[in-house]
N, C-alpha and C positions, 0 to 999 in steps of 0.2 A: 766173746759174744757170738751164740751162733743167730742164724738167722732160718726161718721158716722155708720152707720150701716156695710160698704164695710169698712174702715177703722178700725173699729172693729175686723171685720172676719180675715184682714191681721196681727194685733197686734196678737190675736189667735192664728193664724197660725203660726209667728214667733215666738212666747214664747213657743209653743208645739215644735216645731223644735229644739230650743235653748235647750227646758228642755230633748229632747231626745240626742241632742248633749252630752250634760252633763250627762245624765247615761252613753252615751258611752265610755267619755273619763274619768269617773270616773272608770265604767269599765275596761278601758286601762290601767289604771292609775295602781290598784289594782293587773295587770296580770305583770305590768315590773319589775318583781322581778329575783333575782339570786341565787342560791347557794352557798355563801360562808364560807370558816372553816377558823374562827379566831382562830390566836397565838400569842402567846406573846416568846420574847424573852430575858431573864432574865440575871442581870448584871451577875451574878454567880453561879456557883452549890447550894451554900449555901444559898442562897437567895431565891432561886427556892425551896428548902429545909423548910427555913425558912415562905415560904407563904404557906395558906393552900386552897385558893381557888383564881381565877378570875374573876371578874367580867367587863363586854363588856358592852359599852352604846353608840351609834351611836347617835349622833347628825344629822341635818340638819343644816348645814354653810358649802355653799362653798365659802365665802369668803376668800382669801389669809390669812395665820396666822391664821386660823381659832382656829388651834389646841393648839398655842402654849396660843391662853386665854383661851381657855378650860379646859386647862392643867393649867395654872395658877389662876382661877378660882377657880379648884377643891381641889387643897393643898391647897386653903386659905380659902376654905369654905365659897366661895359666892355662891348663888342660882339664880343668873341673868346668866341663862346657856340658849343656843339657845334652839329648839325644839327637843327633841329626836325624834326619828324615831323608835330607838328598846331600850329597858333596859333588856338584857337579864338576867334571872338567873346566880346565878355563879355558874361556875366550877371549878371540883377539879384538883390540879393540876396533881395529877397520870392521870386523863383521859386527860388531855392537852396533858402532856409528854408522853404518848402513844396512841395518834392517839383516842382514846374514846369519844370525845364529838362530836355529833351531828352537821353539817353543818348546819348554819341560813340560812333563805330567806331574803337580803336586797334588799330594792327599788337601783334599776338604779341612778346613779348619784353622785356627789361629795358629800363628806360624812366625818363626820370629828371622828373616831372611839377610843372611849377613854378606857384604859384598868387598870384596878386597882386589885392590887393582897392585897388580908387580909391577914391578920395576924391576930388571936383570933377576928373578925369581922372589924378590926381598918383597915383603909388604910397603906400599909408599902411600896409597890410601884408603880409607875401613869405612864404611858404611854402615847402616842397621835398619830395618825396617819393620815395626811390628803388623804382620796383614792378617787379613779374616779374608780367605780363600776360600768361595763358592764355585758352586758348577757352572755355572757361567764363565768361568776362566779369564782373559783379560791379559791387561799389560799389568807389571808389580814395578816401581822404580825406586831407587834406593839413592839418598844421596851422598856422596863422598865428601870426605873431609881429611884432612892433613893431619894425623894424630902425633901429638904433642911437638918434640922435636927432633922428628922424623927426618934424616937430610935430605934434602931435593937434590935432584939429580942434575946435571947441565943440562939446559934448556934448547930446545929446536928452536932453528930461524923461523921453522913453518907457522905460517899467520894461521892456516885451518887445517885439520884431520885432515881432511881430504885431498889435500898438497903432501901430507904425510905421509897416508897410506898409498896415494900414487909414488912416492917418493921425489917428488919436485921441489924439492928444498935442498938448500946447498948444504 
């Protein structure tokens, strides 16, 4: 198929338009981000004791239930998981429990935020939270929960985190 000289120039012309469309809203795309400080909410003192770090991983699925196959996914150790968005480093949980971890930047949008606390590097609790992230940014909190029969680890004498992370427990 050949194409016109003036028919040419227009195909040009809309692809150059189209490809600066597309930096711009790749551009856009790139700036709808927010400030958010992820937490986690843990079944118990002991538990929270018990883990020694967090680790955060947003997926992209806003499908309804999104979370809850995410969440079942990941206790069962399949790898057919949506697209992450962010796999953040973990955190300790002394800097959770007092305000020290750094606020992320997530994209704008429904988001399905999966939170998993170690234990000696092993998963001991999973969380799932499906959120609708505005520019307004905010706190996101995730609750944890003990999935199936996960073995617990030996337990601290420490009555609170904060005996913990000081280390003031015998």
């Amino acid at each position: 198929m050949s194409l016109s000289p003036l028919r040419l120039a227009r195909v040009l012309r809309f692809l150059g338009v189209a490809g600066g469309l597309g930096v711009l809203f790749t551009g856009c795309a790139a700036k709808d981000k927010a400030s958010f400080s992820l937490n986690v909410v843990f079944p118990s003192t002991a538990m929270a004791i018990a883990s020694d770090e967090v680790k955060f991983i947003v997926y992209d699925d806003p499908a309804p239930g999104a979370c809850e196959r995410i969440y079942l996914k990941r206790i069962s150790n399949q790898r057919d998981l949506p697209p992450v968005v962010l796999d953040a480093p973990p955190v300790t949980v002394c800097d959770l429990a007092f305000g020290r971890s750094a606020p992320i930047d997530l994209p704008i949008g429904k988001h399905s935020i999966l939170a998993v606390a170690l234990h000696a590097k092993q998963d001991l609790l999973v969380g799932c939270s499906d959120v609708a992230l505005s520019e307004d940014g905010g706190e996101v909190f995730v609750d944890l929960a003990l999935p199936g029969a996960t073995p617990v680890p030996p337990l601290s004498s420490c009555l609170s985190v904060r005996d913990a992370c000081d280390k003031r427990c015998p």
